[in-house]
PyMOL CGO cylinders between C-alpha atoms (Angstrom):
from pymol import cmd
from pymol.cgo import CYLINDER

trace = [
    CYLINDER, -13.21, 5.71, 52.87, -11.84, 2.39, 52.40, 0.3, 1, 1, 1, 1, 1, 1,
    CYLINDER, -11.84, 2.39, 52.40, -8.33, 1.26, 53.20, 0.3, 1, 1, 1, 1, 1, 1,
    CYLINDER, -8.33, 1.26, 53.20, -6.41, -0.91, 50.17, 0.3, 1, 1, 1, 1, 1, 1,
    CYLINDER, -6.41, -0.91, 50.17, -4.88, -3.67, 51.26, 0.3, 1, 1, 1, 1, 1, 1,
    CYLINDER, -4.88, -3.67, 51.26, -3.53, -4.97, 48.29, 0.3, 1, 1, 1, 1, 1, 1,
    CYLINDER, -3.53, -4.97, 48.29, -3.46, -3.69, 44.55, 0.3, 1, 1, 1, 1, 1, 1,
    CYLINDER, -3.46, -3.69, 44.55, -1.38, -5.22, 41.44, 0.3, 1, 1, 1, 1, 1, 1,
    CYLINDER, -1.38, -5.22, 41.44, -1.78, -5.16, 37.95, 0.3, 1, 1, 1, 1, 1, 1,
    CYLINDER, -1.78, -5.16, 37.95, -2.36, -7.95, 35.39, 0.3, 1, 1, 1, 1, 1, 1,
    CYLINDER, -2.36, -7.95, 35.39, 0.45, -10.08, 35.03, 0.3, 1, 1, 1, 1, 1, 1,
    CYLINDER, 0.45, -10.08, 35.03, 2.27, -8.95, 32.03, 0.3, 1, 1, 1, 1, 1, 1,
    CYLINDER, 2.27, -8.95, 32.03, 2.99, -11.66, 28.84, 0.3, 1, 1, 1, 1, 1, 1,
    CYLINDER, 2.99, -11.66, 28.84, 6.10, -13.09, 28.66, 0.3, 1, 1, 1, 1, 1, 1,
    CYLINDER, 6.10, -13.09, 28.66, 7.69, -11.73, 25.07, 0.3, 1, 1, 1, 1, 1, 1,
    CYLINDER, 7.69, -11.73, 25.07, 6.12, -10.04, 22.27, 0.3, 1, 1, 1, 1, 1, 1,
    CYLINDER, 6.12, -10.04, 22.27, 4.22, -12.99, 20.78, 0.3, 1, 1, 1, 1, 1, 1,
    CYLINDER, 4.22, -12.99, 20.78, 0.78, -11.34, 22.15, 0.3, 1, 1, 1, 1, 1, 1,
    CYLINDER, 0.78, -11.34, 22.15, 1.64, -8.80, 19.27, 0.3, 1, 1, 1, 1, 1, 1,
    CYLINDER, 1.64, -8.80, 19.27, 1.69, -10.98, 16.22, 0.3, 1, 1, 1, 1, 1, 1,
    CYLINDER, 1.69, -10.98, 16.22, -2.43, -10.85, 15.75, 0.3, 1, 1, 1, 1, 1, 1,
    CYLINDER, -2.43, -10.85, 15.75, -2.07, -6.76, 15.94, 0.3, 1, 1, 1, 1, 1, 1,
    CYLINDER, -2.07, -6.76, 15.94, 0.71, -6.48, 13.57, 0.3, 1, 1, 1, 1, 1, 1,
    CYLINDER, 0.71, -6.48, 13.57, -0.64, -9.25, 11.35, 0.3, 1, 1, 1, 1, 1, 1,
    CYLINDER, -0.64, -9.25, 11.35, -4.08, -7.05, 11.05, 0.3, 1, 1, 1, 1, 1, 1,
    CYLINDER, -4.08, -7.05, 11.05, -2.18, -3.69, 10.56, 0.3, 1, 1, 1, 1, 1, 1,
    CYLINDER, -2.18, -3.69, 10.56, -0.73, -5.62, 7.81, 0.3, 1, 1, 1, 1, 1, 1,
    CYLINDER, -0.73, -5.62, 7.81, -3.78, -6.76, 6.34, 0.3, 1, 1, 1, 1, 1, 1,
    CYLINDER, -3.78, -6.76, 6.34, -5.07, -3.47, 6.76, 0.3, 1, 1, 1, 1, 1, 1,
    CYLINDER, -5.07, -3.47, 6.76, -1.87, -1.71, 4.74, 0.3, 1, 1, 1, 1, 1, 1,
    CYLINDER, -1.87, -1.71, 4.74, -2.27, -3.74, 2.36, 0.3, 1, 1, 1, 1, 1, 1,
    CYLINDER, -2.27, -3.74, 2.36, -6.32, -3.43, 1.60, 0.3, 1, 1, 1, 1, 1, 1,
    CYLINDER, -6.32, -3.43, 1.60, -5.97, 0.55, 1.80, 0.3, 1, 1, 1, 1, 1, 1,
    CYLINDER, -5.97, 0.55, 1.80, -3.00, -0.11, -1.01, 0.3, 1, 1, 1, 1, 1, 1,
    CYLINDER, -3.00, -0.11, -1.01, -4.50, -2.65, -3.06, 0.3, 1, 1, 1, 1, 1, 1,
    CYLINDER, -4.50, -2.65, -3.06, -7.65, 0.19, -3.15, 0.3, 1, 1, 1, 1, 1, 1,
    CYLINDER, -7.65, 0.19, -3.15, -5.29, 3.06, -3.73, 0.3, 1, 1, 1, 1, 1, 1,
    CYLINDER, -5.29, 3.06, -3.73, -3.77, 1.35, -6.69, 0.3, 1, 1, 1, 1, 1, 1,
    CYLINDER, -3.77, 1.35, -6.69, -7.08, 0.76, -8.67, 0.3, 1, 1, 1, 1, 1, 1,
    CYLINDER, -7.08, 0.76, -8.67, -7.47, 4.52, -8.34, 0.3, 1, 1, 1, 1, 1, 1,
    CYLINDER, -7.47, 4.52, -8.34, -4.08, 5.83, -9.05, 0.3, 1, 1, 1, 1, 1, 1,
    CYLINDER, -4.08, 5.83, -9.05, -2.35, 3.68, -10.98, 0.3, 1, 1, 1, 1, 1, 1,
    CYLINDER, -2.35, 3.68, -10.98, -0.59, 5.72, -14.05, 0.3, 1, 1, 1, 1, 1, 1,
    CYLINDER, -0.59, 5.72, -14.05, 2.09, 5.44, -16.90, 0.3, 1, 1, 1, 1, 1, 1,
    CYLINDER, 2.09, 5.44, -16.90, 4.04, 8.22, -18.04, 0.3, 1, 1, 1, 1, 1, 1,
    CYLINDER, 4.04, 8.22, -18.04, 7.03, 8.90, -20.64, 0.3, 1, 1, 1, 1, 1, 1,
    CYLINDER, 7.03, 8.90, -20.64, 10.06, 10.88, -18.92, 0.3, 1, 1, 1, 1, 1, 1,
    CYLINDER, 10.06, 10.88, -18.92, 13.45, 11.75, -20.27, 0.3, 1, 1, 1, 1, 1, 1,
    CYLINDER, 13.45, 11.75, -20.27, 13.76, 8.29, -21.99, 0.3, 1, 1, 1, 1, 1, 1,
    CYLINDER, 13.76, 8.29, -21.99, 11.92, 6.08, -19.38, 0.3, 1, 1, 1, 1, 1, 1,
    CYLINDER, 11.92, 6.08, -19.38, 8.40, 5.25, -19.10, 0.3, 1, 1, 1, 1, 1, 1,
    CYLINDER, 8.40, 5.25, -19.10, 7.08, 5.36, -15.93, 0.3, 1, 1, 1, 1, 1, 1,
    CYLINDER, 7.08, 5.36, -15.93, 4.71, 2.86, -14.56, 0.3, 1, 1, 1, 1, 1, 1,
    CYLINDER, 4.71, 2.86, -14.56, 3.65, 3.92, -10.86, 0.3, 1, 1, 1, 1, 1, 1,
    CYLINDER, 3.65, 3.92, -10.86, 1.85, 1.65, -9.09, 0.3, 1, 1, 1, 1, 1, 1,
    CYLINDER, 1.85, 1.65, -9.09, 1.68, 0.29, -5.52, 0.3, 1, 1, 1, 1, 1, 1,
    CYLINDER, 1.68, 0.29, -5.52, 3.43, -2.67, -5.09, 0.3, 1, 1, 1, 1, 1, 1,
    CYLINDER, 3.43, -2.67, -5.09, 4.46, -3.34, -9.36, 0.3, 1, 1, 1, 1, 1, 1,
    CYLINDER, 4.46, -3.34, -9.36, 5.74, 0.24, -10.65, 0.3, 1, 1, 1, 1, 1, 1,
    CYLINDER, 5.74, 0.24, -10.65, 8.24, -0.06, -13.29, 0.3, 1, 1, 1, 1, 1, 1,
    CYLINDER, 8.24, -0.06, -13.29, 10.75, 2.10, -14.87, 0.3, 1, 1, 1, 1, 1, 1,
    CYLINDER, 10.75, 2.10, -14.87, 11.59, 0.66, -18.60, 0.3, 1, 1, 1, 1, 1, 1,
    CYLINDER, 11.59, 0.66, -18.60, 14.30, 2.65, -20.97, 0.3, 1, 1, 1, 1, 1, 1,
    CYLINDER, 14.30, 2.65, -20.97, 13.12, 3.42, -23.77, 0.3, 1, 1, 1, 1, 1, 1,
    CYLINDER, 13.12, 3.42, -23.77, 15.55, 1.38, -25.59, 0.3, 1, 1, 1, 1, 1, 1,
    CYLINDER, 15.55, 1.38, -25.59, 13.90, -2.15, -24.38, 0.3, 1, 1, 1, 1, 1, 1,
    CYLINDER, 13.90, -2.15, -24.38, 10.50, -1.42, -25.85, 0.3, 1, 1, 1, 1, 1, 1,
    CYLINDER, 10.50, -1.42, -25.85, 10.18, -3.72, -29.13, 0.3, 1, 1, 1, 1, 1, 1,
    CYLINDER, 10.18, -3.72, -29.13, 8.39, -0.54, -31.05, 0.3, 1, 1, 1, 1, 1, 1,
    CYLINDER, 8.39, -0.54, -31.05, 7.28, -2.38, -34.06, 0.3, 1, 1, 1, 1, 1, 1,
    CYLINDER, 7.28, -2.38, -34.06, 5.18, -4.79, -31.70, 0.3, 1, 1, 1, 1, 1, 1,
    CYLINDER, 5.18, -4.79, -31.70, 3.14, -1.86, -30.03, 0.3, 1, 1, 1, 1, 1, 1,
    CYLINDER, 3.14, -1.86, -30.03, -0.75, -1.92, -30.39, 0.3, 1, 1, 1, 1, 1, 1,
    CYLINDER, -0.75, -1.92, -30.39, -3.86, -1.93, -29.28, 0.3, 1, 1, 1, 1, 1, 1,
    CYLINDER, -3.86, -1.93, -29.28, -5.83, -5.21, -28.32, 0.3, 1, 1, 1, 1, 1, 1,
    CYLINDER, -5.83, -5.21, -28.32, -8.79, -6.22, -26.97, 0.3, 1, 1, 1, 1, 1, 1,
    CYLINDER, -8.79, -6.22, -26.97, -8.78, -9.10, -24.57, 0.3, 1, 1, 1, 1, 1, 1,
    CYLINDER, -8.78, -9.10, -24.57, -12.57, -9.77, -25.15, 0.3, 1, 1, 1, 1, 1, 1,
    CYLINDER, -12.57, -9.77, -25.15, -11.18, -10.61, -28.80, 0.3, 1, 1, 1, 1, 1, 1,
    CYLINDER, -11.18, -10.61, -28.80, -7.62, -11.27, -28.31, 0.3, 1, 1, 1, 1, 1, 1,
    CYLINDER, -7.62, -11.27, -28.31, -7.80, -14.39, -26.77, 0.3, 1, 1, 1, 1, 1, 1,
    CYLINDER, -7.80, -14.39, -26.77, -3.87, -15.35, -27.15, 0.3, 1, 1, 1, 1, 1, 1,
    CYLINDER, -3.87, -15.35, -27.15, -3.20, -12.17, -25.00, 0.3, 1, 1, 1, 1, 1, 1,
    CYLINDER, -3.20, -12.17, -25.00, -5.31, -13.12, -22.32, 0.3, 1, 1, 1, 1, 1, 1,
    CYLINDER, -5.31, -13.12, -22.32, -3.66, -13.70, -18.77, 0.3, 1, 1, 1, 1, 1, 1,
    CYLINDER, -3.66, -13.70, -18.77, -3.43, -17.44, -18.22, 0.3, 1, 1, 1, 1, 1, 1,
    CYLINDER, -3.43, -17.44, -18.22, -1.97, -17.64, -15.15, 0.3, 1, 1, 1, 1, 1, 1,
    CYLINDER, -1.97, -17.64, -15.15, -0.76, -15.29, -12.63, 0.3, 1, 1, 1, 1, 1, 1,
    CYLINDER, -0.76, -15.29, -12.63, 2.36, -15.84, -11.23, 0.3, 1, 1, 1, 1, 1, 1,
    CYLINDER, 2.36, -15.84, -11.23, 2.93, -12.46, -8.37, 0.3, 1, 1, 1, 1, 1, 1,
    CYLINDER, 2.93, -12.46, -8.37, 0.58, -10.20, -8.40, 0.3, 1, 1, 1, 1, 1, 1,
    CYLINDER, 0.58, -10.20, -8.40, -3.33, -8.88, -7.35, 0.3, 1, 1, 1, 1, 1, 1,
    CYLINDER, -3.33, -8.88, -7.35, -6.08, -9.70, -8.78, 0.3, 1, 1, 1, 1, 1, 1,
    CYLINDER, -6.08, -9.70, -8.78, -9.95, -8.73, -7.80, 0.3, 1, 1, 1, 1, 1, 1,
    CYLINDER, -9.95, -8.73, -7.80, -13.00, -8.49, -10.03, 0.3, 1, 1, 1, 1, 1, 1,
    CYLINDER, -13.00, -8.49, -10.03, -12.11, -6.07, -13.31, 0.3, 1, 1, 1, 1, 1, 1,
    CYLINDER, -12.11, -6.07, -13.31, -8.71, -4.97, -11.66, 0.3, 1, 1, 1, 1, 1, 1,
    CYLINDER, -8.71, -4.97, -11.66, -5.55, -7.23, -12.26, 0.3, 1, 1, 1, 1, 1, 1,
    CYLINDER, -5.55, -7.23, -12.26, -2.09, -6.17, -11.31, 0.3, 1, 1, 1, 1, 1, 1,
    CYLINDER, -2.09, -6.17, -11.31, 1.59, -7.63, -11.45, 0.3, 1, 1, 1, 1, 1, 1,
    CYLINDER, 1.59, -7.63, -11.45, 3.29, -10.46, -13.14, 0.3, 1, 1, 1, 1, 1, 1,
    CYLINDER, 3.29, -10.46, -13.14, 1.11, -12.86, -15.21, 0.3, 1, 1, 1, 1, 1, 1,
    CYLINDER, 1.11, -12.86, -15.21, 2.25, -15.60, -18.09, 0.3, 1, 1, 1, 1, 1, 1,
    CYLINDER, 2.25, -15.60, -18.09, -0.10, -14.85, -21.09, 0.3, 1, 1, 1, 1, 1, 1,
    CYLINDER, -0.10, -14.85, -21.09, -2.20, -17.86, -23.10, 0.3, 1, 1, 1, 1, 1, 1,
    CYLINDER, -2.20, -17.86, -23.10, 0.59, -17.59, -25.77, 0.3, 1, 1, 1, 1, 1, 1,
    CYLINDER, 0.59, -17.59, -25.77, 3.47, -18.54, -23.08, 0.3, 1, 1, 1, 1, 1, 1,
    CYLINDER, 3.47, -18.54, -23.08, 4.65, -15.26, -22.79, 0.3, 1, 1, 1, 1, 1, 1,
    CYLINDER, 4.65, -15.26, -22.79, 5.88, -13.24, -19.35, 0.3, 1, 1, 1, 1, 1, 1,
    CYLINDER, 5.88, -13.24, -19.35, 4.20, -9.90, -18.87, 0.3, 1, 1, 1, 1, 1, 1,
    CYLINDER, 4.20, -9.90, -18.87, 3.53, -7.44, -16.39, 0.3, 1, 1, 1, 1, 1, 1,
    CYLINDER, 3.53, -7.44, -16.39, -0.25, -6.48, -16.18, 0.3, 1, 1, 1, 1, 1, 1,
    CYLINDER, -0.25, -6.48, -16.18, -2.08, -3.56, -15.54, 0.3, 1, 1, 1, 1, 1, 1,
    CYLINDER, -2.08, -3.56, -15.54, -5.46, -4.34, -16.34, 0.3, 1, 1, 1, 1, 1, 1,
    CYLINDER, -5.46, -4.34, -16.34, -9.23, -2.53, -15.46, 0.3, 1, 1, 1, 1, 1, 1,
    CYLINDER, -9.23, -2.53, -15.46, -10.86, -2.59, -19.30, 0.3, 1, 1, 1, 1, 1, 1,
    CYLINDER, -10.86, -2.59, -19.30, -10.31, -5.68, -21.16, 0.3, 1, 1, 1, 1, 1, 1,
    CYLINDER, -10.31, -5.68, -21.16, -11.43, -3.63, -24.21, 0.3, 1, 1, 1, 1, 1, 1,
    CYLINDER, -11.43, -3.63, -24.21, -9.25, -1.28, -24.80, 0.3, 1, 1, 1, 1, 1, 1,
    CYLINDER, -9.25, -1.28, -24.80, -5.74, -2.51, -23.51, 0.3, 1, 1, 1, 1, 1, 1,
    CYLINDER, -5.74, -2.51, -23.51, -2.26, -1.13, -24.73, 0.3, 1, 1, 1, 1, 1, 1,
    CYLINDER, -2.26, -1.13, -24.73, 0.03, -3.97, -25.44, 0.3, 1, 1, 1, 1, 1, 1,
    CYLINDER, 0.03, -3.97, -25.44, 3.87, -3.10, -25.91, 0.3, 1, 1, 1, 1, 1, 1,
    CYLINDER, 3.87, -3.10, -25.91, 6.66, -5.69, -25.77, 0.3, 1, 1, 1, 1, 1, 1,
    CYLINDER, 6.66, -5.69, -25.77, 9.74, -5.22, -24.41, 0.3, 1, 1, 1, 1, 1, 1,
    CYLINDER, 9.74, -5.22, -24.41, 13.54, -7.00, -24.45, 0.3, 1, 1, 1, 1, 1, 1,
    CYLINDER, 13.54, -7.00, -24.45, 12.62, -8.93, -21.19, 0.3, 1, 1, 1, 1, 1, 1,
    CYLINDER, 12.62, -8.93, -21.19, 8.24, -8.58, -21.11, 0.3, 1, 1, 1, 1, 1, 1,
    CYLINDER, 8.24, -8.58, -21.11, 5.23, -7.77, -22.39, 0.3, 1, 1, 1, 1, 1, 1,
    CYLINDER, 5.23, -7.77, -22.39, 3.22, -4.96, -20.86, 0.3, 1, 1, 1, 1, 1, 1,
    CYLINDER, 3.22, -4.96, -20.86, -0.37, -4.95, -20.96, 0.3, 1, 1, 1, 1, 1, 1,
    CYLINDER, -0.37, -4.95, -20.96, -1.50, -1.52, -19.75, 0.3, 1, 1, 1, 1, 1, 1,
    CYLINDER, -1.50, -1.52, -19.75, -5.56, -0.66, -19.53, 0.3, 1, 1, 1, 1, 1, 1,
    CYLINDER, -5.56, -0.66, -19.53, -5.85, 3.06, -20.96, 0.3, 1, 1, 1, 1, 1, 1,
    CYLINDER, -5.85, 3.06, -20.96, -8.32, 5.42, -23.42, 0.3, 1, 1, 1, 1, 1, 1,
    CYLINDER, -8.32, 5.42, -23.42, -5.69, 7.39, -25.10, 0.3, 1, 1, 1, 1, 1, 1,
    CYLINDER, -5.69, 7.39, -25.10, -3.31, 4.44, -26.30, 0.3, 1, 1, 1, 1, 1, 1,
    CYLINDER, -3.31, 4.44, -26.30, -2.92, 5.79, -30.11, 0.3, 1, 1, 1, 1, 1, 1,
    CYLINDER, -2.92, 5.79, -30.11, -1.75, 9.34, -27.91, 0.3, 1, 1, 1, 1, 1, 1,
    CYLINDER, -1.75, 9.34, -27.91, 0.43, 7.02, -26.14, 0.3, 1, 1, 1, 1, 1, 1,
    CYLINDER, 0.43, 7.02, -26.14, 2.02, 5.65, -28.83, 0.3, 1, 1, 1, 1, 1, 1,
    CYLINDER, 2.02, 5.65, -28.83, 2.76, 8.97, -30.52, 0.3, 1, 1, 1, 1, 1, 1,
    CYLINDER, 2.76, 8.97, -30.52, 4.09, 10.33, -27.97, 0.3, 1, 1, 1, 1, 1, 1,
    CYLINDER, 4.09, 10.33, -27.97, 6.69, 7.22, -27.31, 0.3, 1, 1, 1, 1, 1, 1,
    CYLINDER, 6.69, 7.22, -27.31, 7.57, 7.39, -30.95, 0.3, 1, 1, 1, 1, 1, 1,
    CYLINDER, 7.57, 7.39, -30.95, 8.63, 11.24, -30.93, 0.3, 1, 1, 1, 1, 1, 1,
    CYLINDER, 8.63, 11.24, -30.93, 10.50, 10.55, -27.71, 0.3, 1, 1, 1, 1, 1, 1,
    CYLINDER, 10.50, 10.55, -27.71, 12.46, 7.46, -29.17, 0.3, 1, 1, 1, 1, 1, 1,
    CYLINDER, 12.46, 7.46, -29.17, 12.66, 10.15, -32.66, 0.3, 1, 1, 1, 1, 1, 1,
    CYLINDER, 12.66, 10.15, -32.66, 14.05, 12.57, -30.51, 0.3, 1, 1, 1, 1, 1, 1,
    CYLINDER, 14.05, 12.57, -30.51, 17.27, 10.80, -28.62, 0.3, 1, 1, 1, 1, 1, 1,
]
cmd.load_cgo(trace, "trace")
């Protein structure tokens, strides 16, 4: 059996800096797994008198009140080419998903939630425009209006 004469360790780093490239891909890594949890569970819903945008980093809560009700339809972007986005100002945006705050080709601020160009609901509000990809937007709508009937 052999004697040790000497052992030691590596010689630790001064600081934390050696942990920036860790933290900086656990970061990148948050926010991939987010960005792909979005796309998959992003949903609006009408409670009490909000509605309810949940999404991962641009959910929303909008009184009722704000929404400009008059304004509400559906548009498609294929055709709509005012409503398009023209330039996004915060938010995520990947081949056929598009998420967060955008400036629209008429000049207009709005908040995007966007998958099918084809079928998009567009409701205005006091401060935005939200542009919303769903199938049941004329359900939607109906529902909104007996809620706003209804306070």
């Amino acid at each position: 059996m052999e004697n040790i004469v000497f052992f030691e360790t590596i010689a630790q780093p001064k600081g934390f800096w050696f942990l920036v490239p860790v933290f900086i891909l656990l970061g990148i890594s948050v926010l991939l797994v987010g960005i792909i949890f979005s796309m998959k569970n992003t949903s609006i819903s009408i409670k009490d008198n909000e509605i309810i945008i949940k999404s991962f980093l641009y959910g929303r809560k909008i009184p009722i009140d704000e929404v400009l009700f008059d304004e509400i339809k559906t548009v498609n972007l294929n055709e709509s080419k005012e409503y398009n986005v023209a330039v996004r100002t915060n938010g995520i945006y990947l081949p056929n998903f598009l998420s967060g705050w955008t400036r629209l080709k008429n000049g207009k601020k709005a908040l995007a939630y966007l998958t099918n160009r084809e079928k998009v609901l567009f409701m205005p509000t006091q401060n935005f425009i939200v542009l919303f990809s769903m199938e049941k937007t004329d359900e939607f709508v109906s529902k909104l209006n007996e809620k706003r009937n209804n306070q």
